[in-house]
Each structure stands twice: as structure tokens, then as C-alpha cells.
C-alpha positions in Angstrom: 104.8 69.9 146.9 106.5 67.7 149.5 107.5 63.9 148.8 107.8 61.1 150.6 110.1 58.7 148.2 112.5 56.3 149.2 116.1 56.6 147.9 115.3 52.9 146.9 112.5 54.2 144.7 114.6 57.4 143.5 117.2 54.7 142.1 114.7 54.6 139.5 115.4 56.8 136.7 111.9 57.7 135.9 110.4 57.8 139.4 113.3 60.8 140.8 112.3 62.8 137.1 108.9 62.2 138.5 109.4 63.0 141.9 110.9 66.3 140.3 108.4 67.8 138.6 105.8 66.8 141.6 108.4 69.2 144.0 107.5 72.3 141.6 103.7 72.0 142.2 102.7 74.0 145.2 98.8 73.3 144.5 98.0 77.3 143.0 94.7 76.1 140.9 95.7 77.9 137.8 96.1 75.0 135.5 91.8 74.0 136.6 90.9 77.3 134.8 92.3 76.1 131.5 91.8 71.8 131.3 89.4 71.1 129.4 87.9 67.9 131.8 87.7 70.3 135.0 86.2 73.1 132.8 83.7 70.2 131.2 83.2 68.0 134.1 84.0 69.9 137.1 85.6 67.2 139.0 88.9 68.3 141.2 90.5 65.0 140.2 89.8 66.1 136.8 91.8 68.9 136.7 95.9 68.7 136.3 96.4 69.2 140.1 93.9 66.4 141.1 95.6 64.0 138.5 99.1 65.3 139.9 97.4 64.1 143.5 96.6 60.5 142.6 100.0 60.1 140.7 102.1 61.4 143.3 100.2 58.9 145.8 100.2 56.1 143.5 103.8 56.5 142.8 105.2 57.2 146.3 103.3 53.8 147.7 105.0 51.6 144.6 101.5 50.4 143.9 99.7 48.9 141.1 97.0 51.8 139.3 93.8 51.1 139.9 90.2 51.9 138.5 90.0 55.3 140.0 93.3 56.5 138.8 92.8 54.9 135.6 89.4 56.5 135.1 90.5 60.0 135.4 94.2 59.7 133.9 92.4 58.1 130.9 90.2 61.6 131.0 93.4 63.7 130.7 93.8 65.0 126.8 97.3 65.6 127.3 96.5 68.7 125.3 99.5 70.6 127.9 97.2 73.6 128.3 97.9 73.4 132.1 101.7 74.0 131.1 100.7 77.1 129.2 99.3 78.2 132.3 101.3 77.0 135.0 103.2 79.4 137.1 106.0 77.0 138.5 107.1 75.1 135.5 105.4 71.6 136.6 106.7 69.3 133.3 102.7 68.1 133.4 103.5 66.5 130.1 106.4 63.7 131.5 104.9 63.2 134.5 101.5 62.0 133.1 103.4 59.9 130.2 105.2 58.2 133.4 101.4 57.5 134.5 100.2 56.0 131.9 103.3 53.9 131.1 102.4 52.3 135.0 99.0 51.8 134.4 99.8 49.9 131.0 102.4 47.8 133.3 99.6 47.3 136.7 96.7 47.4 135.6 94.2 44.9 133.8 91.5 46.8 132.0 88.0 45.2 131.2 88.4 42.8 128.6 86.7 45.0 125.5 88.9 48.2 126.8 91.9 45.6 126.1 90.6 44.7 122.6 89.6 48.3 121.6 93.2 49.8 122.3 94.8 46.7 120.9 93.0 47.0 117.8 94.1 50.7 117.5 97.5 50.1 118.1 97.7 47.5 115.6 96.4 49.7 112.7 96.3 53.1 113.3 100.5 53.7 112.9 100.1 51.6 110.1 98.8 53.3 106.7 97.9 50.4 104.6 95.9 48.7 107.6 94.7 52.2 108.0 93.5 52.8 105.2 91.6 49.2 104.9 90.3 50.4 108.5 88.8 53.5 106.6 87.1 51.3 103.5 85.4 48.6 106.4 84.0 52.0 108.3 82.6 53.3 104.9 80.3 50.4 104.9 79.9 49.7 108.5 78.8 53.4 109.2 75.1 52.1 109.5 76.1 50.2 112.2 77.0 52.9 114.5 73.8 53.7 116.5 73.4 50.3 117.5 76.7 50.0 118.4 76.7 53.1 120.8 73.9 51.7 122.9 76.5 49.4 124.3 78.6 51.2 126.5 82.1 49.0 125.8 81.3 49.2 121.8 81.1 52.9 122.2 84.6 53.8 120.9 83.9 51.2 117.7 81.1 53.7 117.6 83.1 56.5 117.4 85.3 55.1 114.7 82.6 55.1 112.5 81.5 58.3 112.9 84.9 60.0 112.4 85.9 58.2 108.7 85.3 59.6 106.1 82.0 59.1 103.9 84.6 58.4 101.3 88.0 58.0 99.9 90.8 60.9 100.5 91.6 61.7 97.0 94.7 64.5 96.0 96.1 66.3 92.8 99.5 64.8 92.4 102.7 66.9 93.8 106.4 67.0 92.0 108.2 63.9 92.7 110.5 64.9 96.2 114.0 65.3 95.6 113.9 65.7 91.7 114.8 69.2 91.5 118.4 71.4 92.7 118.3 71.9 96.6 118.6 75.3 95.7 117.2 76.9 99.2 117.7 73.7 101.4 117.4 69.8 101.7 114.9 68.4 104.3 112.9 65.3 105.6 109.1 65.7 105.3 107.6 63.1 107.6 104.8 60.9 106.0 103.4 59.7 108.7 100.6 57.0 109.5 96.9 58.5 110.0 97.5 61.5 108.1 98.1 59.9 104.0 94.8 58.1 104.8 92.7 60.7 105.8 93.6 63.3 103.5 97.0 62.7 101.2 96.1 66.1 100.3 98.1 68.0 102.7 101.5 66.5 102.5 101.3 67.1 98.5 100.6 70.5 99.8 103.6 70.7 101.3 105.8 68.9 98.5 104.6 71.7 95.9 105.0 74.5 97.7 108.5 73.5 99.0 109.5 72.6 95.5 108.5 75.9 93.7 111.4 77.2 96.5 113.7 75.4 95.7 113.8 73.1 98.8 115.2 69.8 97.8 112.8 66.8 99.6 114.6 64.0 100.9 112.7 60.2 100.9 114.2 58.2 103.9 113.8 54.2 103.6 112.4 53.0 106.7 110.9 55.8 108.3 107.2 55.2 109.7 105.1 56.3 112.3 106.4 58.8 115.0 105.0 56.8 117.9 102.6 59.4 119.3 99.5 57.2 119.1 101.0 54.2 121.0 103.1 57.0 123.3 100.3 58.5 124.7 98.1 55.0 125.7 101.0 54.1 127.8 103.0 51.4 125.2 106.6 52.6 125.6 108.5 49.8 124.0 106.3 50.2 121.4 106.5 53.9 121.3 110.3 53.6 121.4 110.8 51.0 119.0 108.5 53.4 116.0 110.8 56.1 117.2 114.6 54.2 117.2 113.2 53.4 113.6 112.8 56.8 112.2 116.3 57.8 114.1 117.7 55.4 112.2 116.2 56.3 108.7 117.0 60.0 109.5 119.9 59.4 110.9 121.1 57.7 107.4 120.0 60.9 105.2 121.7 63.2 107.6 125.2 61.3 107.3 124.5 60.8 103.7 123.8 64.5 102.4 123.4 66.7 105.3 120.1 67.8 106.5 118.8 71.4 107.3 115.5 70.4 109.3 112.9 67.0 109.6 109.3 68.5 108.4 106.3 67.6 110.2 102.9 68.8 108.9 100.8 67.1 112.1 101.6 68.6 115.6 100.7 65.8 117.0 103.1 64.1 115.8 105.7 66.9 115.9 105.7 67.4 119.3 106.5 63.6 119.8 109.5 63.8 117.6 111.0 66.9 119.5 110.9 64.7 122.6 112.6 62.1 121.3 115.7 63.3 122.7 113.9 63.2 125.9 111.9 59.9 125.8 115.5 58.2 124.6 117.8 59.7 126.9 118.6 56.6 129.1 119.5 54.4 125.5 122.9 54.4 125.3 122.6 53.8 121.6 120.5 56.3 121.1 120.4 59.2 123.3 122.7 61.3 121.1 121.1 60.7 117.6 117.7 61.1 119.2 118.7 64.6 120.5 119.9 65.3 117.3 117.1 64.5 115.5 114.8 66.5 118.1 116.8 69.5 117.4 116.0 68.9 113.6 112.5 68.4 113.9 110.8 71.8 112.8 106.7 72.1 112.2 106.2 73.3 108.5 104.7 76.6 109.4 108.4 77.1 111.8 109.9 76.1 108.5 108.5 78.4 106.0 108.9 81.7 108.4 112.8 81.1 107.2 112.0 80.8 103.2 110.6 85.1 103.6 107.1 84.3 101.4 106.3 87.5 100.1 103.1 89.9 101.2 100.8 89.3 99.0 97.5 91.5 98.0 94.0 91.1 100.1 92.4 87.8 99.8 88.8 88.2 100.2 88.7 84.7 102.2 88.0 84.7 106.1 89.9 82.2 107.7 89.0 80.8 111.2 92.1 79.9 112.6 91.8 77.0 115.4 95.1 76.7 117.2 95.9 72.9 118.1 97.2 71.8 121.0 100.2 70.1 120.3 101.6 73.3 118.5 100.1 75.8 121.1 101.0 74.3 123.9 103.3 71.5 123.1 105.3 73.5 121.0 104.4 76.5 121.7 103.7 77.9 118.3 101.0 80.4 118.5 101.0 83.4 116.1 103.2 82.0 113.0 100.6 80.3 111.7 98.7 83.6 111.6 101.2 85.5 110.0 101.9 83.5 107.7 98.2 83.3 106.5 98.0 86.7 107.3 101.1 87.6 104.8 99.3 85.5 102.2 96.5 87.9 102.2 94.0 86.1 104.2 91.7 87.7 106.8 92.7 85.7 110.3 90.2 85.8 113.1 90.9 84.0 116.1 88.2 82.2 118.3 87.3 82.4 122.0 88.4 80.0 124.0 90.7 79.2 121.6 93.2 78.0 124.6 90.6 74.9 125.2 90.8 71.4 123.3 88.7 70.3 120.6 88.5 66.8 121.9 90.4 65.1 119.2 93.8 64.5 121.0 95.5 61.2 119.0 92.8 58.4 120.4 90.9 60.2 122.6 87.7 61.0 120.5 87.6 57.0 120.2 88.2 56.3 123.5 86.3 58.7 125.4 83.4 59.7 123.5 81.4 61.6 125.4 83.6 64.1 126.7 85.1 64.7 123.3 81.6 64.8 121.6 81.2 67.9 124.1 84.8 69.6 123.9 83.6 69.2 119.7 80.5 70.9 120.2 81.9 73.9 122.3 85.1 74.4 119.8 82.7 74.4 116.7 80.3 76.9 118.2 82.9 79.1 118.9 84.5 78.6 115.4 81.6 79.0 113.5 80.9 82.3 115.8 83.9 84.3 113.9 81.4 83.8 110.9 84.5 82.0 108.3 84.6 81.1 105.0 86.7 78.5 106.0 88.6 77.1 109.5 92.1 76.1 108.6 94.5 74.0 111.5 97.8 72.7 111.7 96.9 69.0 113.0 95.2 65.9 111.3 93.7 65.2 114.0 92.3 68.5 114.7 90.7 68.1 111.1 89.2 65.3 111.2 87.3 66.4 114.6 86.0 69.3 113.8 85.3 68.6 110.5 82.9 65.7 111.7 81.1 68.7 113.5 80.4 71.8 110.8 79.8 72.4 107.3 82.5 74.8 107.2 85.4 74.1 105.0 88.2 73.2 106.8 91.5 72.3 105.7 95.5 72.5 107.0 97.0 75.8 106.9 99.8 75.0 104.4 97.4 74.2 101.9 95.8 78.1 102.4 99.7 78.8 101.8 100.6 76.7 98.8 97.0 77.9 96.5 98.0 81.4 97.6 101.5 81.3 96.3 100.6 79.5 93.1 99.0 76.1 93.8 95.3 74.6 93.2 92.5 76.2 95.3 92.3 73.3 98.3 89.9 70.9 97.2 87.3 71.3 100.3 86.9 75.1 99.3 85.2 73.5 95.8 85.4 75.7 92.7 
């Protein structure tokens, strides 16, 4: 794709990485057959390459965003299933964070669309305002239908519907750190969203690294990745979540040494591997934040190294639903299988498994309707492989499709910890 850019404008870090990846484009299509919006909505500015369009133009003329750009970049998922697919490389994922990071500095949304993302940016990447989010919804919930007859309460709307009918509740997991570090010490990010809506995974996680020996380091200070705040367009916000875990990592690795920084939602995993990225230009942080990129390791990436052990036939069908983030933003794909598959479980894979669920951090709050539908389709398709239970790798993911089916669903590594000798996962009942 040819560009027009000043050398004024390309004095700006952000704008020549931009004006980079819009050189590789050369306008082949590919990336329409697998987004989610074209496939859904069938509108060319929709798509990856008709987003692509409108950023390159807003960009090149230095102007503000305005409502037509900002309706269809708010559209985009970010689920990076147009990188999967692209033939030339386009870095789809930097260029529309550069987008929304103008819009946020241009443009004035409607007055509700400002209170809505405020008021998710004030709680959501916090737990305990989080969590009294969660208890409000419980008993707001009737409120819901009224609220989506008008249009700007929608998302509140949408809240309710996706928390939970009632507390998260877990069995209790060894104490991290309290055993020899016999096979390894590691970080196993907390998180924000994720101990509110179901505690139950990270325990998960602390049992079955414990019974191998992995040692489970606590970091002071450490909080949420950023992702949520990222991906609405609030860099200094974004950046300041993510100088403070680099910091609280950053401590344990000098302290003890550290063999990887464990995340157990993709979401936020593929955040932290781009921290190196999104803090190259800090002079005080550009190194640390590379190093702590190159730590960051998924769980399922993490166990393939302890070598779990076959085990016999499980008579449990698993419907395995791929997230985004680790598909396509990490580009994780079959691990997760094998690793349920090595624990005995039958793995069937869905069609269309490439397309979004319509979770995708906010999105299923702030765009409703489209997400209602991408839910729909994925459940369908999921519930089509005829599974005793759907396991993911991504809170979010969870939480969607769960809202959708009656099926079971729960994260993969708590398939993997009852297998190799922890409680049968809650949701499965028994």
C-alpha cells in the first residue's frame, strides 16, 4: 500500500511504525474471509482491510477520528484472526492499538459512551471493586430488560446479563511458595476479572504446579496486566498497570531468579508478551519490559516442559474452543489439545473454530449486539461436537459462552489438575 506521510509526521515514533505496517498491505482480501464483523455484518469497512483504509487516511491527513471511524474501529474484536490469515505480515494488531489510542486523544464520544467506559475502567482491573460490581449485578439482574430498551444503557445491560447468578466459590489450593522449588520457581499472575469470576482456576493451577514440585512466587505489587484499559485506547493508563507489574517482577527475578511469569488468561497473556513492545520508547523501562515479555509463558506453554504422563482413556468428551488471544495472539493452537489429549480426554475440535466468540476483554459490554450473535454462532457450533463438557484457556471466553449453553464449561488446566490427582472441577458436579 502506498503512503503519503510527511517526514514531519514520520518524526513521530508511532506514526512511521504505523506507516510501516500500512506499506505491507497490498489490499489481497484474505483477512475479510476470517473477521468476524465482515463475516457477521458484511460491511467492507468492517473487515481488517476497510479498517486499515480509514486509519491510513485518518492518520496521513493528521486529523482528529470521527464518528465513522469510530463506529467501525470500535467494531473490531481485536481477536488478530486477520494476522493468522494474512499473507504479507501486516502487524494488524499495533496498528489498530495506534487507532484507538487517537481516537481516545480526538474524539468526544456521546456523553453515556463516556460514562460507560469510564465506569469500566475504574473497576474492572480492580478485584475488590470487581467483585462489589458482581454482588450490585446479582440483585440488579431484574433490571436488565428495561435497561436494554434504551440504546445508550445497552452495555449496563449487558453487564447484567454476563455476572454470575452467584458467588465464585473454590476448594482452597496449597499456600504458593511453601514447598522446595524442586522442578522450577515462577510468577503465576493473579490478575483482575479472573479471581472474581471464578477463583477456581488459579487454585487450579497452584495445585497442580505444587504436586510438581514448582516453587510459586507471590510478588508485592503486581496487579492488572493492562489489557482491558489497552485495548479502549487508555495508554497511560495501560502503561502505568504494566510499569507496575515490571516492577514487582522485576524484584522477584533479582531476588531469586525466575524460570517463567504464568498466565492462565490469554487475554491477558498476550498483553504481557507485548510489553516489551508497548514500552520500547521508555528509557526506563524498555529493557526490563523485554525481559519480562520473554518470561511471560501461558500455563498450558508451561506444563508441555514438566512431561505429564499419558494417562488411561477418560470417558469425558471435551469441546475444545480455541481463544483468540492464544490462537492467534500467541499462536498457541494444538498444545492445549495434547495436553488434554495426554490426560486421557477425548478432544474434538469445532467448525469455525478460527471465528470469535464475541467476548474479547469489553467488547460483549460495549457492543452487544454483534457479540450476542458471534455467541450464538460459537455455541451452536460447540454444542454440535455433542461434549460432555467445553473447556478454554481465557476468562473471558468462559464467561461468554457459558452465558449461552448448559454445557459445562470450565479452563483447561482445571481438566489437567483433576486428571492428574486433583478434585473433579466443580461445574462438572459429582
Amino acid at each position: 500500500m502506498q503512503t503519503s506521510f510527511t517526514p514531519q509526521q514520520l518524526a513521530d515514533p508511532h506514526v512511521a511504525e504505523s506507516e510501516k505496517i500500512l506499506r505491507r498491505c497490498v489490499h489481497c482480501g484474505f483477512c475479510t474471509a476470517t473477521c468476524p464483523t465482515y463475516v457477521t455484518l458484511g460491511n467492507e469497512l468492517d473487515s481488517p482491510r476497510g479498517r486499515i483504509y480509514l486509519i491510513k487516511d485518518m492518520l496521513e491527513n493528521d486529523r482528529p477520528a470521527d464518528r465513522e471511524v469510530v463506529t467501525h474501529i470500535d467494531r473490531c474484536l481485536s481477536c488478530l484472526a486477520c494476522t493468522t490469515t494474512c499473507p504479507s505480515g501486516v502487524d494488524y494488531m499495533h496498528l489498530i492499538d495506534h487507532a484507538r489510542v487517537h481516537i481516545e486523544q480526538t474524539y468526544k464520544r456521546p456523553l453515556g459512551d463516556r460514562m460507560i467506559r469510564g465506569l469500566l475502567a475504574a473497576v474492572l482491573p480492580y478485584p475488590a471493586r470487581f467483585r462489589a460490581a458482581l454482588a450490585l449485578a446479582r440483585v440488579a439482574r431484574p433490571f436488565a430488560p428495561l435497561l436494554r430498551r434504551v440504546k445508550p444503557l445497552a452495555p449496563l445491560a449487558a453487564m447484567l446479563d454476563l455476572a454470575p447468578r452467584r458467588a465464585a466459590k473454590c476448594r482452597p489450593a496449597p499456600a504458593p511458595g511453601d514447598h522446595p522449588a524442586a522442578h522450577g520457581r515462577v510468577i503465576l499472575l493473579e490478575g483482575c476479572a479472573q479471581p472474581a469470576l471464578d477463583p477456581g482456576i488459579n487454585a487450579a493451577t497452584v495445585r497442580l504446579l505444587t504436586r510438581r514440585g514448582v516453587a510459586i512466587a507471590t510478588p508485592k505489587g503486581e496487579g492488572c496486566c493492562g489489557a482491558l484499559v489497552h485495548h479502549m485506547g487508555r495508554e497511560p493508563q495501560a502503561l502505568d498497570f504494566a510499569r507496575r507489574n515490571i516492577d514487582a517482577w522485576t524484584r522477584e527475578i533479582e531476588a531469586g531468579g525466575l524460570d517463567a511469569i504464568l498466565i492462565t488468561a490469554s487475554g491477558c497473556g498476550t498483553t504481557i508478551k507485548d510489553y516489551g513492545h508497548m514500552l520500547r520508547l521508555d528509557p526506563l523501562y524498555a529493557a526490563k519490559a523485554a525481559r519480562v515479555s520473554a518470561l511471560a509463558r501461558d500455563i498450558t506453554e508451561y506444563l508441555s516442559t514438566l512431561d505429564l504422563e499419558p494417562l488411561p482413556k477418560h470417558d469425558l468428551v471435551v469441546a475444545y474452543h480455541s481463544a483468540c488471544s492464544l490462537q492467534h495472539g500467541q499462536k498457541i493452537t494444538a498444545l492445549p489439545k495434547l495436553l488434554l489429549k495426554t490426560a486421557g480426554f477425548t478432544v474434538r475440535d469445532p467448525v469455525e473454530g478460527h471465528l470469535c466468540c464475541g467476548s474479547a476483554g469489553t467488547y460483549n459490554i460495549l457492543q452487544p449486539e454483534i457479540s450476542a450473535t458471534l455467541k450464538r454462532r460459537k455455541v451452536k457450533n460447540l454444542e454440535a461436537t455433542k461434549p460432555d463438557v467445553i473447556a478454554a484457556g481465557n476468562i473471558g471466553c468462559l464467561t461468554q459462552i457459558g452465558s449461552g449453553t448448559a454445557v459445562p464449561i470450565v479452563h483447561t488446566v482445571e481438566l489437567l489438575d483433576w486428571a492428574y490427582g486433583g478434585p473433579r472441577p466443580a461445574k462438572l458436579g459429582g
